[in-house]
N, C-alpha and C positions, 0 to 999 in steps of 0.2 A: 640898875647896873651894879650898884655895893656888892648885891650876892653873889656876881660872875666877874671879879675883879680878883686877879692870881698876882702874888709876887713875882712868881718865874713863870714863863712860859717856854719850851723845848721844841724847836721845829726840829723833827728827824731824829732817825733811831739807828744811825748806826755808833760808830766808834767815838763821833763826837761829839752826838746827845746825850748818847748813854753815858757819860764820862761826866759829862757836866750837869747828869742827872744824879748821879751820883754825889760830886761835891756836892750840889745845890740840897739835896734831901738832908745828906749828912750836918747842913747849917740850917737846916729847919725852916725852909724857903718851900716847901709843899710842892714841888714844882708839878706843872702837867707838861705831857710829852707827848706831843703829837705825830705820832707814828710816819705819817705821810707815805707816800703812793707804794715806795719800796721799804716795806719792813727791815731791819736790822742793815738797810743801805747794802754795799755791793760788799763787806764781807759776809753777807749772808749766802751769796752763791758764788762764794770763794773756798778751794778745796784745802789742802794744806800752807799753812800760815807758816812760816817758819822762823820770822824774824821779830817776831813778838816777843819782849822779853819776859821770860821767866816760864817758857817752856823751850825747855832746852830739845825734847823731840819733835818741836812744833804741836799745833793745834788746829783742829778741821775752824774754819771760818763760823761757820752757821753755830758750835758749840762756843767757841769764843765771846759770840754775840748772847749767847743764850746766857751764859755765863753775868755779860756784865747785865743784860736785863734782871737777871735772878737778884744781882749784889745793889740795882738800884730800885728795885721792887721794896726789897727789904728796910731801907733806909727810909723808905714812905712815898716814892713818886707815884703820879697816879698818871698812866697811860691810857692814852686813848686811839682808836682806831679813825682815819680820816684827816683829811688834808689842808692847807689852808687855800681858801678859795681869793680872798683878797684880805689885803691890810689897810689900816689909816695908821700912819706915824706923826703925822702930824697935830694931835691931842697927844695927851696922857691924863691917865692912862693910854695904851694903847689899843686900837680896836683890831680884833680879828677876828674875819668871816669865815666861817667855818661852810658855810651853805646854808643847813639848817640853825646854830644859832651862831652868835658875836659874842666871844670869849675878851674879856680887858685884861691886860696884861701890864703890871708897873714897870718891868723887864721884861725883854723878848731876846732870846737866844738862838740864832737862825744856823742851824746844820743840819737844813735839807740837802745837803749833799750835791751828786751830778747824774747824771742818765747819760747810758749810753749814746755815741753818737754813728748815726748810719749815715750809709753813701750818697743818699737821695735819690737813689734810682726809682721809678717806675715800677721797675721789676723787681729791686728787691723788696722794694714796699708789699706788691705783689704776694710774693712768698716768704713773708715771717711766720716763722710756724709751719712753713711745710719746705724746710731746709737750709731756711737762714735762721742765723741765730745770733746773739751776742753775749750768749752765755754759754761756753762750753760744757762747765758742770751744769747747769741744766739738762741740756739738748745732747752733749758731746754719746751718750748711753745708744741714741737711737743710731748711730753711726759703726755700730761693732763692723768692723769685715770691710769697712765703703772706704772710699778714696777723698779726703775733703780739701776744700781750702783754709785761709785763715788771712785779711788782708789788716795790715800794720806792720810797723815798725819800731814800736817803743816796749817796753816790759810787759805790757797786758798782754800785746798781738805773741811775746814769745812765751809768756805763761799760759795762752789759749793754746799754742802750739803745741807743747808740749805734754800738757793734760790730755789733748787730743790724738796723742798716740798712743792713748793707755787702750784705743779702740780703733782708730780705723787703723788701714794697711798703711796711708801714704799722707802724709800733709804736707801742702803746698803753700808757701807761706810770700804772699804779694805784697811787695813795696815798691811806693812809687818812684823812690830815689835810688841811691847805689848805695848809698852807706844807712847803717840803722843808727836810730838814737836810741836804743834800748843801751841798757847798763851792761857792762863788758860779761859777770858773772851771767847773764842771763843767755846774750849771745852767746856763748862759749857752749853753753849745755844745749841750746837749737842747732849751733855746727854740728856737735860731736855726737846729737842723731840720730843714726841711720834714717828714722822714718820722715827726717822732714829736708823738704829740698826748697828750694828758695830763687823766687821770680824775683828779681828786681828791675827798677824803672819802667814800672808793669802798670797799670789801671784800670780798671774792671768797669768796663762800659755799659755791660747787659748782664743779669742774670737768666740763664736758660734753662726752660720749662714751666714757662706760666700757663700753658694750657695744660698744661697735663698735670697743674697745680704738686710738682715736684721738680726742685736741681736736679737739674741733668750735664747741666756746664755754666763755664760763665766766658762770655767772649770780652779779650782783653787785651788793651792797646800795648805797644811796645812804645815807650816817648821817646829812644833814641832812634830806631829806623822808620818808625811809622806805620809798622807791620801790624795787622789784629790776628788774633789766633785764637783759638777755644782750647779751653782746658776742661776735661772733662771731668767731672766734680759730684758728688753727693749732696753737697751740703758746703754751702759758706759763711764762716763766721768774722763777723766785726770784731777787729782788736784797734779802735783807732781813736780812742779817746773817750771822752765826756762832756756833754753839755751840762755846767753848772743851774742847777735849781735855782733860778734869783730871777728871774725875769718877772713873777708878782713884787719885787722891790721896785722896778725900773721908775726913775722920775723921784723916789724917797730916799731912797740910798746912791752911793757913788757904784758903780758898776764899771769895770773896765771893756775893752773891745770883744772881748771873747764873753762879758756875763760873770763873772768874778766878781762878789763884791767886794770890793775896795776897804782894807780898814787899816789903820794905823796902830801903832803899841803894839802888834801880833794882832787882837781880837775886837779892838773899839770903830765902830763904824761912826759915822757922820750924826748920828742921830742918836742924843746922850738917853742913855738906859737900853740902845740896840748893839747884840752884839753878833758876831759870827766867827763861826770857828766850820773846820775840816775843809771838806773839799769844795764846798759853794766857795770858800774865800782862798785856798793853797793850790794855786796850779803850778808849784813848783816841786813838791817833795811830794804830796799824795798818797801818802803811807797810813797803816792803820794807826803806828804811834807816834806819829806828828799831828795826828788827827784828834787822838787819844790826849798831846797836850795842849793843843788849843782849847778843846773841851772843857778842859782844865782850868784854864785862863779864861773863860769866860764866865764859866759861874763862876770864881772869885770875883772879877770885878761886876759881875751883877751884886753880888755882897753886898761887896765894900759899893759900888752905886745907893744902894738898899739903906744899910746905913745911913749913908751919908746926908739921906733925904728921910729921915726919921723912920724908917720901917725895922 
């Protein structure tokens, strides 16, 4: 075990890893970084970034990330490919299952991030990949000329919108309430338009055309008259949130109702030497640069932890 014992350990590569892979290399903590399921996390299939400070004409997402992989490479992290399959926190070192081997960790830094979350339909489970999607920059290119939907109601559901009439003719954008929670700048620019028109206290009960393994529509409840109707549709994409990465903590760490883990001081979890930063633990701000300083906050007090316990 001595030979496979790391000071820092890195779940996740997006804005929060790399962040805290960054201080942790710059204090000479060797960290390893474990890439996990989605590479460079969700700004990596983010188009224009525009509120990152210190590009004033903004920054394409995926370069952004590339960027900070480049500036924590340099500093000496060593990356790797694969995910964690399970943990023990209850030793320390810390054990983690990687699959094929068990990496120990004196500190462990947890911003594995969140994954989209889908409807649960049947159907749209059905067709992912032949017209659902939850990535417009992905997906949104095979749509040039088609008519689509888009269902949510917070910043993602109007930033999918809006990317997505850089291609199709028409986006129809489903919420199941009357008012949005998205940030006023964001609804301002889905009103003002023309290509996107807007269902509300709407619900999307079927996606249609599961035999012919292509959208064709999707049939969808009205919750004030109780009217169903079909909207005829190409393609619909998920804007409704995130399920947080922590459920391998569940039972070790403190976990709230939604899967959030739980930490105190900004980035200290229940479990001394565990930390977490970005979007596994902020389901309130969710930004790349609040993400960017948790990151932040985390390798320092793995540090000063490090320190403080003779390393």
């Amino acid at each position: 075990m001595a030979d496979n014992i790391r000071d820092t350990v890195i779940l996740g590569s997006g804005c929060a890893g790399l962040t805290a892979a960054i201080y942790s290399a710059r204090a000479n903590l060797n960290p390893l970084l474990l890439e996990g399921h989605e590479p460079g996390g969700q700004l990596s299939i983010t188009t224009l970034v525009e509120n990152f400070p210190g590009w004033p004409e903004g920054i394409q997402g995926p370069e952004l990330i590339e960027n900070m992989r480049k500036q924590a490479s340099r500093f000496g992290t060593e990356f790797r490919l694969g995910h964690l399959a399970t943990a023990d926190l209850t030793k320390h070192p810390f054990a983690l299952n990687l699959g094929h081997e068990t990496i120990h960790a004196r500190t462990l830094i947890i911003a594995s991030g969140a994954s989209a979350r889908w409807l649960g339909l049947p159907s749209e489970q059905a067709l992912i990949g032949h017209g659902v999607s939850s990535c417009a920059t992905c997906d949104g290119f095979f749509f040039s000329g088609r008519e689509i939907a888009v269902v949510g109601g917070g910043d993602s559901a109007m930033e999918e919108a809006l990317f997505l009439t850089r291609f199709a003719t028409k986006v129809t954008l489903i919420h199941r309430r009357e008012h949005f929670r998205a940030s006023r700048i964001m609804l301002d620019r889905a009103i003002a338009n023309p290509k996107i028109a807007f269902m509300t206290n709407a619900v999307v009960l079927e996606v249609l055309g599961v035999e012919s393994k292509e959208v064709t529509g999707v049939r969808v409840l009205d919750t004030v008259t109780g009217v169903e109707s079909v909207l005829d549709t190409s393609g619909l994409f998920l804007g409704i949130g995130h399920i947080p990465n922590a459920s391998m903590f569940a039972g070790q760490l403190d976990l709230d109702e939604d899967g959030y883990i739980k930490t105190h001081d900004y980035v200290f979890t229940r479990v001394p030497g565990v930390f977490a930063c970005g979007d596994v633990q902020d389901r309130r701000y969710r930004q790349a640069i609040t993400a960017a300083g948790t990151g932040c906050m985390a390798a320092l007090e793995a540090e000063r932890y490090l320190e403080e316990h003779g390393r």
